[in-house]
N, C-alpha and C positions, 0 to 999 in steps of 0.2 A: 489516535485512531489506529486499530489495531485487528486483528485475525491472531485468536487465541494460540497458533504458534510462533506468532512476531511477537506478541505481546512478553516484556518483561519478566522475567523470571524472581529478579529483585527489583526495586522500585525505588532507586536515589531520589526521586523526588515525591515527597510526598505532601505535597500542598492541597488542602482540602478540598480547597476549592478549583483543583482539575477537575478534568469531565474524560471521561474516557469512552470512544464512540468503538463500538462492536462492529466489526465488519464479518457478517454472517459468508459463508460460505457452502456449508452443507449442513445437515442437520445436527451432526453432533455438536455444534459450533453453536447452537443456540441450548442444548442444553449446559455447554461449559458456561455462556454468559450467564445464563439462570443460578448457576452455582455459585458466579462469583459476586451475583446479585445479594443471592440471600444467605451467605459468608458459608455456604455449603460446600465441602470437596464433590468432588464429582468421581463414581464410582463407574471403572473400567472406560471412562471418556480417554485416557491414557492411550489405550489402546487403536485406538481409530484415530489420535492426530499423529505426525511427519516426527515429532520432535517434541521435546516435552515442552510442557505448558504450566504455567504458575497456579499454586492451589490456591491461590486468593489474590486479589487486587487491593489496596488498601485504600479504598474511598466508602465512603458515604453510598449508600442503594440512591439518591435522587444523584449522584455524578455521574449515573452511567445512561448512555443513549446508543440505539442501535443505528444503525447506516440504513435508510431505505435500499432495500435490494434491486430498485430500481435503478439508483444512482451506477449502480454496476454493473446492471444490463443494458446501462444507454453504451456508457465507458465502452463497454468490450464490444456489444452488436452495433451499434449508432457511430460512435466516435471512431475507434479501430479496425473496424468494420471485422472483428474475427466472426468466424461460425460457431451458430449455437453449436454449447455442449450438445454431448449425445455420449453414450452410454459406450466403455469401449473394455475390452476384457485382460489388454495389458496399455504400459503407456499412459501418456495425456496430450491432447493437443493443448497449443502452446493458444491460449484463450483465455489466461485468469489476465485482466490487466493490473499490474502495481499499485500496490497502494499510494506510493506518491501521484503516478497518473490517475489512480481514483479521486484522490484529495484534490487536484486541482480541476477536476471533474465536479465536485462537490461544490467548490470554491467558484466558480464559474454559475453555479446556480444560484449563491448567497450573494455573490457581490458582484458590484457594479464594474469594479476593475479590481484585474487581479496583477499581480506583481511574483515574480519569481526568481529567489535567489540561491544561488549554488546548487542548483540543483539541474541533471541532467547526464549520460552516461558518456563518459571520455574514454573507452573500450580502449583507445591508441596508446593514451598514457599507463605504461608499466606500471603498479602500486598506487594508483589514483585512488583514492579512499569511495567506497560505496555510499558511506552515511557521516554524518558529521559525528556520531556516536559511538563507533566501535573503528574496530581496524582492517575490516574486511575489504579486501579491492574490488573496484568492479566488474573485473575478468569473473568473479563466481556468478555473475549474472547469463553469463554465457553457458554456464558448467547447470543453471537447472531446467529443469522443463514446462512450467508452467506461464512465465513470462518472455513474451516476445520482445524482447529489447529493441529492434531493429525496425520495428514496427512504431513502438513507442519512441522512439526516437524521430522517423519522420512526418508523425504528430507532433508532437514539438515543436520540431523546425519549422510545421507548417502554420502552429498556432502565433510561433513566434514572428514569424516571416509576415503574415495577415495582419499583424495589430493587435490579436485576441486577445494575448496576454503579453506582462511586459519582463524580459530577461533581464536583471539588474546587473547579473555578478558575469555576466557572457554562457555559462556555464551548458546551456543548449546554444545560441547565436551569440558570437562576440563579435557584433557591430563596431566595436571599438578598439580589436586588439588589429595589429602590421597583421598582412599573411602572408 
C-alpha cells in the first residue's frame, strides 16, 4: 500500500502474487497508477510528485487495487479529527494522516480484530528506526509537514487504551514493560 512517492523505486520482492493498493492523493497520482497499470511511463508526472517515483511496478494489471478515497477522509476528518483541506498558496497543513495510520484505518474496516506489532512513534529514543525497511529515524517524522505525528500518536494511545485494537510488541502502550 503505497502513494507513488513512497512507493518503491526497485522492487526486492517480486512475488507475483502481491497486490499493490494505490493510495490516490491528488490527481496526478491517479494518472501515475494508470501508467504503471498499463506498463506505460508517464510523461512530465515527474514533475508534479516531492521526489522521484518508479517507471514501473512489476506486477500483473489484475495485482493492483486502488484505496477508496474515502478510507482517507474518515482517517484524517472522522478519526483525527484534522480540517478539511482547502486550498492554500504557500505551505501545508499538517492533515494527510500516514499511511500506517491509514492501513490500520483500512484494517479496522476488513476485520474483526486487529493486532498490532512494532509499530508506533518513539520520538524520545535517539536513532529509533522509522520502518522495519530502511534506516531512516523517526525524528524525520518531525522534520516534514504533512503528517501530524503527535496527533497520531494520541490515537493510538487512545485506540490502544479502549480495546480497539491490540498492541503486541508495546510499541504504541507497553502494558508489560517496568516504568
Amino acid at each position: 500500500m503505497s502513494y507513488p512517492e513512497g512507493t518503491p523505486l526497485r522492487w526486492a520482492d517480486t512475488d507475483p502474487h502481491s497486490v499493490f493498493v494505490a493510495v490516490i492523493y491528488k490527481g496526478v497520482d491517479l494518472s501515475w497508477i494508470s501508467g504503471m497499470i498499463r506498463k506505460l511511463g508517464t510523461f512530465w508526472d515527474w514533475f508534479f510528485f516531492w521526489q522521484r517515483v518508479p517507471q514501473e511496478i512489476p506486477l500483473d494489471p489484475s495485482r493492483f487495487r486502488l484505496l477508496n478515497p474515502d478510507v482517507l477522509r474518515q482517517t484524517a476528518l472522522d478519526f483525527l479529527e484534522y480540517p478539511k483541506p482547502r486550498w492554500r498558496p504557500w505551505g501545508w497543513d499538517q492533515n494527510v494522516p500516514t499511511l500506517g495510520v491509514t492501513a490500520l484505518s483500512l484494517a479496522s474496516l476488513l476485520c474483526d480484530e486487529v493486532s498490532l506489532a512494532g509499530f508506533g512513534y518513539n520520538l524520545s529514543q535517539q536513532g529509533a528506526p522509522l520502518h522495519y525497511y530502511d534506516s531512516l529515524p523517526t525524528s524525520v517524522m518531525q522534520q516534514q509537514n504533512m503528517h501530524n505525528v503527535d496527533k497520531e500518536t494520541q490515537f493510538l494511545h487512545r485506540l490502544v487504551r479502549e480495546g480497539v485494537v491490540s498492541d503486541l510488541t508495546g510499541g504504541i502502550h507497553c502494558s508489560f514493560c517496568s516504568s
